[in-house]
Steps between C-alpha positions, in 0.01 A plus 500: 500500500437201303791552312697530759385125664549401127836580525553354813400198378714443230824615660419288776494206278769672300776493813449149580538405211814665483640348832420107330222433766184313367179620645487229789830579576419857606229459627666206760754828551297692656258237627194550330285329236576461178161571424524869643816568337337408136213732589757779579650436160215480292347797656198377672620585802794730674726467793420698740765706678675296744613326192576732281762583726636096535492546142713830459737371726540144345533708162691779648343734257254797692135435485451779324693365149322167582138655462533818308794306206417295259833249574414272254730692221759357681612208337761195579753781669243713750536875431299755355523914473223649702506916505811504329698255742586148461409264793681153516323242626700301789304202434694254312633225745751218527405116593544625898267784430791780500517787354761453193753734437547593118902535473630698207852398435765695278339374195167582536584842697618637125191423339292596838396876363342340213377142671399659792114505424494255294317200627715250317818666599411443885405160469810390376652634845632294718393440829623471884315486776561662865254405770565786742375740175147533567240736364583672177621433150921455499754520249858476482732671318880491428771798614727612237757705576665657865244782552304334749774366771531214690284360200707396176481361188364136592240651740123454504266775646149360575230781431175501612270687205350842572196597396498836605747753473474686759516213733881547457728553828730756456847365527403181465627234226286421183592301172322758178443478208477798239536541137794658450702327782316162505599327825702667778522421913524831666410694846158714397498836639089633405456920479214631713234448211641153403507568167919451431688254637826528607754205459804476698768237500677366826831526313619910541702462146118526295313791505131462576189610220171560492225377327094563429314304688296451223823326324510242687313157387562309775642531860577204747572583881793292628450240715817261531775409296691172407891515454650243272843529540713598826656799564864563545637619828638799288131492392333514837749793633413714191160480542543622896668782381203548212249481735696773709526741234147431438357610822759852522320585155188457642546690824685780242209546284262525832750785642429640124136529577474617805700802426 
């Protein structure tokens, strides 16, 4: 038990830290003395559990990882492997306390296999911010090719980082990253155990694949998506009739099923 208040303590002080406030400055956050918050850090005391919930929220981590992890192994870019996963903090803020948005452009999407967990490769990320993204740790990513349509080359898809994998939606769009195909945007279709994944483009002309879910290094859900360039009328019919053909595969490969 006392390890566990130990621990507490420290990532307690640890977190706000991370998020630039000084110790009167959270404490005036959640209105209470300064005095009470340095006994919280310095383990003489312990919130009780009306805060530790405030807390968790504020730090949008569960209460669990906040007593039972010793967060402090996090350094200047907040994430650490507990039980085999890696957990992101979403706690590094802009000057109107929002949540920034790491964007990997083309450049660094080449080197992102490699960079990916590498503290030093993050921090050189640019950022964006979005106000109505609230709640998690974001990242966007760059499309490459047609495989994903209306999106093309130019596109941004804005992922929201998973934790846990089976929290994944089947059918649903996620960015993923895996050794031997780095990073690829694709519909996620789990099996019953959720132990392979299978990817499916949008576009009819590529053939879907499967992977191990144990492949897979990293997987961010989609959220939104920025366009920088218009499309084309040509563009804009095309990807009617794409989204067309899209929906008859679907309803063929239910007919499959059910007989």
């Amino acid at each position: 038990m006392k390890n566990l208040v130990s621990r507490l303590a420290k990532n307690i002080a640890h977190l706000r830290k991370l998020k630039g406030f000084t110790q009167e400055e959270f404490a005036d956050e959640f209105r209470i003395k300064k005095s009470r918050l340095g006994a919280w850090e310095e383990n003489r005391s312990s919130p009780p559990v009306e805060m530790l919930m405030i807390l968790s929220d504020f730090f949008r981590l569960p209460i669990d990882i906040l007593v039972r992890h010793d967060l402090t192994k996090a350094d200047s870019i907040p994430s650490i492997d507990i039980g085999g996963q890696r957990i992101l903090f979403p706690v590094q803020v802009d000057m109107k306390n929002n949540d920034n948005i790491e964007l990997v452009n083309l450049k660094a999407s080449a080197g992102y296999l490699d960079g990916y967990a590498d503290p030093d490769f993050v921090e050189e990320l640019p950022r964006i911010g979005l106000p109505f993204l609230r709640g998690g740790k974001f990242r966007a990513f760059p499309i490459k090719g047609d495989s994903m349509p209306p999106f093309k080359e130019g596109s941004y898809i804005i992922g929201k980082f998973i934790e846990d994998k089976t929290a994944i939606r089947r059918g649903h769009t996620y960015v993923v990253l895996t050794k031997e195909e780095g990073l690829v945007y694709k519909r996620i279709y789990p099996d019953k155990h959720q132990k392979v994944l299978h990817l499916h483009s949008d576009n009819p002309r590529y053939e879907p694949y499967s992977v191990a879910a144990r492949d897979i290094l990293e997987i961010w859900e989609f959220t939104c998506s920025i366009n920088t360039k218009e499309f084309e009328k040509e563009e804009n019919d095309m990807t009617k009739m794409m989204e067309m053909l899209t929906v008859v595969k679907g309803e063929l490969e239910q007919m499959k099923k059910k007989k």
